[in-house]
C-alpha positions in Angstrom: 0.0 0.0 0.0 1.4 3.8 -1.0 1.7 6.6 1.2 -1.6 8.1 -0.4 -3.4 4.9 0.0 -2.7 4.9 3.7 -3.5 8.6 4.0 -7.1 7.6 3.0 -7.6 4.6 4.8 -6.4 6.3 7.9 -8.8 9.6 7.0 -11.6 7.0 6.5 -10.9 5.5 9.6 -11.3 9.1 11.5 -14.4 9.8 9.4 -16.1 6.2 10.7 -14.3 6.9 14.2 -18.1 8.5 15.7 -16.3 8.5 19.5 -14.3 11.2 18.3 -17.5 13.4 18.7 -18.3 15.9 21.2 -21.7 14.4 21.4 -21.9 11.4 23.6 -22.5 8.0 22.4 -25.9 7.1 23.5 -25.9 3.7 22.1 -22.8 2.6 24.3 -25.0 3.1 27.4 -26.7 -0.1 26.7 -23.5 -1.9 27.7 -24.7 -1.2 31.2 -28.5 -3.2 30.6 -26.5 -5.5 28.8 -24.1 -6.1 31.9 -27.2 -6.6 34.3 -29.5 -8.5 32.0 -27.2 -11.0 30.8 -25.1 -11.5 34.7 -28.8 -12.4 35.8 -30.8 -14.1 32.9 -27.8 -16.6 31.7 -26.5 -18.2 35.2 -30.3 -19.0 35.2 -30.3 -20.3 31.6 -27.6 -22.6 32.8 -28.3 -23.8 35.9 -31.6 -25.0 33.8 -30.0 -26.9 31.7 -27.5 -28.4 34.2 -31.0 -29.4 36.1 -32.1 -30.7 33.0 -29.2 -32.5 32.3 -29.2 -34.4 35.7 -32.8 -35.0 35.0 -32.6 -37.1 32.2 -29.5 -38.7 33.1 -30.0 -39.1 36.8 -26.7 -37.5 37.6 -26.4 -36.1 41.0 -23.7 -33.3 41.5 -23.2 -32.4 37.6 -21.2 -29.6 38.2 -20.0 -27.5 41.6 -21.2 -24.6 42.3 -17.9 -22.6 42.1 -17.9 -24.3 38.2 -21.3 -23.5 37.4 -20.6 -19.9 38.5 -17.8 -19.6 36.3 -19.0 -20.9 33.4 -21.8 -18.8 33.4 -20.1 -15.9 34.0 -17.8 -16.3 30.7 -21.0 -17.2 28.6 -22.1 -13.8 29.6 -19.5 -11.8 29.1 -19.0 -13.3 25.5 -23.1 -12.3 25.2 -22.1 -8.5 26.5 -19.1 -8.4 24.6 -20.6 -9.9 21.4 -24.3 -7.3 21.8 -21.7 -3.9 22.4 -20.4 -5.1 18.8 -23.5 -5.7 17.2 -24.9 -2.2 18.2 -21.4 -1.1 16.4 -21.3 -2.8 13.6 -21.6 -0.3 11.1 -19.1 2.0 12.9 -15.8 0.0 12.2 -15.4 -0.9 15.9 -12.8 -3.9 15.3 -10.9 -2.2 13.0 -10.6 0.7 15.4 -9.7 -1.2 18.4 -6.5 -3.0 16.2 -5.5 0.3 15.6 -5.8 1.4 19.2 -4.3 -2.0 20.8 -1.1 -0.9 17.8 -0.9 2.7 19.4 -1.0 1.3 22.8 2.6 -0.6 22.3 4.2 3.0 22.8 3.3 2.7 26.4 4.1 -0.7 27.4 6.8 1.6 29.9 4.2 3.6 31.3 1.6 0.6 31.8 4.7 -1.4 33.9 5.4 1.7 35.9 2.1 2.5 36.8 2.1 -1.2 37.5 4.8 -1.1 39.7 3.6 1.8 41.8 0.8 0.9 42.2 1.9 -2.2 43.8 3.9 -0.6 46.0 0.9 1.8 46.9 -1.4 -1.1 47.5 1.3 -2.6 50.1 1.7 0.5 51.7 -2.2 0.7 52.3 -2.5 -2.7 53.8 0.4 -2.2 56.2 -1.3 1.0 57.3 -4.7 -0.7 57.9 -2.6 -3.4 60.5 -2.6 -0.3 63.2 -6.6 0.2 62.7 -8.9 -0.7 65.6 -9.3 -4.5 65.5 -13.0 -4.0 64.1 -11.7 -2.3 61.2 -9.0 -4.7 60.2 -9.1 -7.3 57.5 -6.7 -10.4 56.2 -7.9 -10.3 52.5 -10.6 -8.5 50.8 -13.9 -9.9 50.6 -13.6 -9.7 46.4 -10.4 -11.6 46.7 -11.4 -14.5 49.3 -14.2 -15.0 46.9 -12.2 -15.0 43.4 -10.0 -17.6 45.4 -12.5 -19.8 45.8 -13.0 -20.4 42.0 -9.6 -21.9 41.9 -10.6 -25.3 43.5 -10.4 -26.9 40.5 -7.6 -27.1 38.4 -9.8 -28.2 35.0 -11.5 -24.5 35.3 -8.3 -22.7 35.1 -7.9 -21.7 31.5 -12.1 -20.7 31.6 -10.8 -19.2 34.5 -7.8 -17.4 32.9 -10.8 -15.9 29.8 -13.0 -14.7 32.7 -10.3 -12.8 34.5 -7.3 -12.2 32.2 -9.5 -11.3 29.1 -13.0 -10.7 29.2 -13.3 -9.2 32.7 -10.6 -6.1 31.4 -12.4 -6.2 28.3 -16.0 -5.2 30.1 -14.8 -3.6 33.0 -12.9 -0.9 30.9 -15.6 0.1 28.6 -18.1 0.5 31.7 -15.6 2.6 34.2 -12.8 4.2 31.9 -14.9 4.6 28.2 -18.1 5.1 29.4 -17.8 7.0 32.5 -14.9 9.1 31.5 -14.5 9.5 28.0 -18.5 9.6 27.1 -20.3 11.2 30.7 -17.4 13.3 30.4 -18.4 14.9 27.4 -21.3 16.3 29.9 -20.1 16.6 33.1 -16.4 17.5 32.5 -13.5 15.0 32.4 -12.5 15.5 36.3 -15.2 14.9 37.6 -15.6 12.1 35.7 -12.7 10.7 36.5 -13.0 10.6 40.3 -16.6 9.3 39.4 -15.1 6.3 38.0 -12.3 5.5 40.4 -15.5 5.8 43.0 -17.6 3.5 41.6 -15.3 0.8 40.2 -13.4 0.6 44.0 -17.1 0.4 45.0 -18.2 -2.7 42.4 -15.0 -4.7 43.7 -16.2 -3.7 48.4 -19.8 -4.8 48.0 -20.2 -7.1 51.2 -16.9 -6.0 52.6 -16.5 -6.6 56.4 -14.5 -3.1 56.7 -15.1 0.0 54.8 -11.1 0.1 54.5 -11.4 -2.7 51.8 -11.8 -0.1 49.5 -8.4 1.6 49.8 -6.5 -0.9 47.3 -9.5 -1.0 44.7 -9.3 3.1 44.6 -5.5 2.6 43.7 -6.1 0.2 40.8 -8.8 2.7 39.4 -6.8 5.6 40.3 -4.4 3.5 38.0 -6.3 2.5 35.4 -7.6 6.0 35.1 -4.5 7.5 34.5 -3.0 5.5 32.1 -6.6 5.4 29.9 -5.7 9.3 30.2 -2.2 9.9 30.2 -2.6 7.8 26.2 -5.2 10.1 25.4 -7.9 8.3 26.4 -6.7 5.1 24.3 -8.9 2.2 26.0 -6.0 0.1 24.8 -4.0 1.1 27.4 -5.9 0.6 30.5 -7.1 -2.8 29.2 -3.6 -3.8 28.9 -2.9 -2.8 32.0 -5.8 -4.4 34.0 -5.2 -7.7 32.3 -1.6 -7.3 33.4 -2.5 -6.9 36.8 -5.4 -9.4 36.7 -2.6 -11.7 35.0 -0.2 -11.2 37.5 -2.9 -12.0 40.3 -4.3 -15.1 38.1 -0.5 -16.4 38.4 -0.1 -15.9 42.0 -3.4 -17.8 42.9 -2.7 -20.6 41.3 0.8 -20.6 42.3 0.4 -20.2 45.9 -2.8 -22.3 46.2 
């Protein structure tokens, strides 16, 4: 392909590129149904069939409960994932996110640093929460005692690895840093936002938290997340790369240390 010939695809590319507007994107906001519908409606779709199954077949104990959960899970997110592309399938979505996931290679160094602080942020917190009052202290998150708990068995792991590593980064990023930030923000100013989204993702990951300090290391990986999806220029690339690398890194870890 010549210089010209790129020119155009890439000017064609910014004229099918409608998130460039200063208009929001109404249509995105029915990730969010999407998200709630399908996380509801499928796990009972399944758990029909797996009833079914065990009908017919008189099996008792088809599949655990931790497995069933996990399953389900995936088959939704593929469902969100799949309906946010449908509803974009005019607009040149996939051809649009290769190009962003190409940009986002120029900041790999920024994505480990933030990584790295982070980290050490996170750390920090948790030592600081050992000289709480007794009431207010806690081992292990809530969230994380229950994403443990999946890990029982080892057959799961690379469904495991989709939900987590992949399709969790995936969703989660177009909810708190696309949606939030780069399409609210278009009404209600970028800073605010921001803090919006680092508030309600840390929120999403404390629900049934024994402390209200749980939330300290979940505003740090938003707070993270949030500045690298800016610091690119609002390339969505970029903060997915980095949650998978932290969700990688934690996927590792569990399985290593259970």
């Amino acid at each position: 392909m010549d210089e010209e010939s790129m020119l155009k695809s890439t000017k064609q590319l910014q004229e099918k590129n409608k998130w460039q507007s200063k208009h929001i994107m109404k249509r995105d906001f029915w990730l969010i149904p999407f998200y709630i519908l399908f996380n509801q409606v499928v796990p009972l779709i399944v758990l029909a069939v797996i009833f079914g199954v065990s009908f017919l077949f008189n099996i008792k104990n088809a599949v655990a409960d931790n497995d069933y959960r996990i399953v389900s899970t995936v088959i939704s997110e593929i469902i969100i994932l799949l309906s946010f592309y449908l509803i974009h399938k005019k607009h040149r979505l996939v051809p649009i996110a290769m190009n962003r996931f190409k940009k986002s290679k120029q900041y790999l160094l920024m994505i480990l640093a933030t990584y790295i602080v982070s980290i050490v942020l996170i750390t920090g917190y948790e030592w600081a929460t050992d000289f709480l009052p007794k009431s207010l202290q806690y081992g292990e998150t809530q969230n994380q005692m229950l994403l443990e708990e999946l890990f029982d068995n080892n057959w799961m792991l690379p469904l495991l690895f989709i939900d987590i590593v992949i399709l969790t980064s995936f969703i989660e990023e177009l909810i708190f840093r696309h949606l939030i930030i780069h399409e609210l923000g278009k009404k209600i100013t970028y800073g605010f936002a921001t803090v919006l989204s680092v508030i309600l993702f840390a929120c999403i990951h404390v629900m049934g938290a024994t402390s209200p300090f749980e939330i300290g290391s979940y505003i740090i990986i938003g707070a993270s997340l949030a500045f690298v999806y800016l610091k690119s220029g609002m390339n969505l690339a970029v903060s997915i790369t980095l949650h998978s690398l932290n969700n990688f890194i934690s996927f590792i870890t569990i399985v290593i240390l259970k």
